[in-house]
C-alpha positions as CSV (number, residue, x, y, z in Angstrom):
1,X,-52.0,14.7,165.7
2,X,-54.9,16.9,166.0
3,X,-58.0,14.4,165.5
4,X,-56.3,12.0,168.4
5,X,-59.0,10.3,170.1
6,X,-58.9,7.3,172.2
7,X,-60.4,4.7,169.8
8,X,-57.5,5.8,167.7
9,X,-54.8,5.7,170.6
10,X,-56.9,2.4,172.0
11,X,-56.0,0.8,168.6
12,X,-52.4,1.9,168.3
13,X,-51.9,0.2,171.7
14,X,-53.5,-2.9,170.1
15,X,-50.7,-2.9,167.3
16,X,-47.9,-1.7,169.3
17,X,-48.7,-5.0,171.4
18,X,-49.0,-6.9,168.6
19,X,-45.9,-6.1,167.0
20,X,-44.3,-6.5,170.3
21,X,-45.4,-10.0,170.0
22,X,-44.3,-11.1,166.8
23,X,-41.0,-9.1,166.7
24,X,-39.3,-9.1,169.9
25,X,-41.3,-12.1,171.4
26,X,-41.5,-10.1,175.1
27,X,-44.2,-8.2,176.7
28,X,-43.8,-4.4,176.5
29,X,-45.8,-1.3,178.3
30,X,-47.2,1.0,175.9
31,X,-48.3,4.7,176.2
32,X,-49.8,7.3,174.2
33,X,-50.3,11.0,174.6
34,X,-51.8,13.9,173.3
35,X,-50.2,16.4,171.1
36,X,-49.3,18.6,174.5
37,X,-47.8,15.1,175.5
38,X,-50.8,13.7,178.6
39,X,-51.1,10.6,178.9
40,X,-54.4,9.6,176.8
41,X,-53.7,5.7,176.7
42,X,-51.9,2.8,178.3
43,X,-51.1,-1.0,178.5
44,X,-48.5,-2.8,180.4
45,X,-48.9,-6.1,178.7
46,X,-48.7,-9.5,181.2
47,X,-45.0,-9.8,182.2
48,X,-43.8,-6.1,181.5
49,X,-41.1,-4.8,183.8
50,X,-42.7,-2.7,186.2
51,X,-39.2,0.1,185.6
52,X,-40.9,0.4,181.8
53,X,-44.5,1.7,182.9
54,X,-42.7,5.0,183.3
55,X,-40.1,4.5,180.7
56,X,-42.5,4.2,177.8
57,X,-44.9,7.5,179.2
58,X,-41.6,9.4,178.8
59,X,-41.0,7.9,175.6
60,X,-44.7,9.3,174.4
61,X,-44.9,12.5,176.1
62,X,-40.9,14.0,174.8
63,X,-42.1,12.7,170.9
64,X,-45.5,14.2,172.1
65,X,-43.9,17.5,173.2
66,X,-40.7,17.6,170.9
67,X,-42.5,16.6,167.8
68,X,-39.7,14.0,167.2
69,X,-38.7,10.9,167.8
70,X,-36.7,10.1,171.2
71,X,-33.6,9.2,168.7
72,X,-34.0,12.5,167.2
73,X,-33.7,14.3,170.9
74,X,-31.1,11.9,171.5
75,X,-29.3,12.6,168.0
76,X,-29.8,16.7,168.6
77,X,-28.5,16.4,172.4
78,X,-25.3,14.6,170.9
79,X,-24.6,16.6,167.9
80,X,-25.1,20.0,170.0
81,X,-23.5,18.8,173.3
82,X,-26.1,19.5,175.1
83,X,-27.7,17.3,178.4
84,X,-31.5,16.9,178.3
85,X,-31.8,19.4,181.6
86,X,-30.8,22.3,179.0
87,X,-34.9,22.4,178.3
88,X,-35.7,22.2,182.0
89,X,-38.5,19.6,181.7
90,X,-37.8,16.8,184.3
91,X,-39.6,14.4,182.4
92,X,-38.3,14.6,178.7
93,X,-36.2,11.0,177.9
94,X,-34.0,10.7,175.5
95,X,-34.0,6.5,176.0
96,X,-34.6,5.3,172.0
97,X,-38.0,3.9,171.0
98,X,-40.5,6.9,171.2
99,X,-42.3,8.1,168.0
100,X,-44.5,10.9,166.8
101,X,-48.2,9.7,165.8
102,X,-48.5,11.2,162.6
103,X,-51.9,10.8,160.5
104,X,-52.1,10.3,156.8
């Protein structure tokens, strides 16, 4: 996403955390990067588990630097039986839950 600023990735946090509220009912962290997957925004709402503060800036930087979702990674290491290390990038995740920002 190419015209990424931080109003836009301030208000994606904002609806992340609200549909965090009204479909799972549980606080959740929240991170966004840049296309070349750095962090550009984050939230860890009241309550989050501390383990997901770094769970979900994996989650944002592999969609961030794969250009698909986590499932995808995790669907393409599966079908090609292949481990994540094969693109020797210790901080690519294929844990479910991370998603390209795409504009209109």
């Amino acid at each position: 996403m190419p015209g990424l600023t931080l109003d836009i990735a301030t208000q994606c946090l904002d609806r992340a955390m609200a549909r965090a509220k009204q479909e799972f009912n549980r606080p959740v962290c929240v991170a966004v990067c840049d296309p070349q997957g750095f962090l550009l925004a984050f939230v860890r709402m009241e309550g989050a588990p501390v383990r997901s503060i770094q769970i979900s800036q994996g989650k944002a930087y592999t969609a961030a630097r794969m250009g698909v979702s986590t499932e995808a990674v995790l669907a393409r290491l599966k079908k090609e039986g292949i481990d994540i290390g094969y693109f020797c990038d210790p901080l690519l995740t294929a844990l479910p839950g991370g998603s390209v920002l795409k504009d209109a």
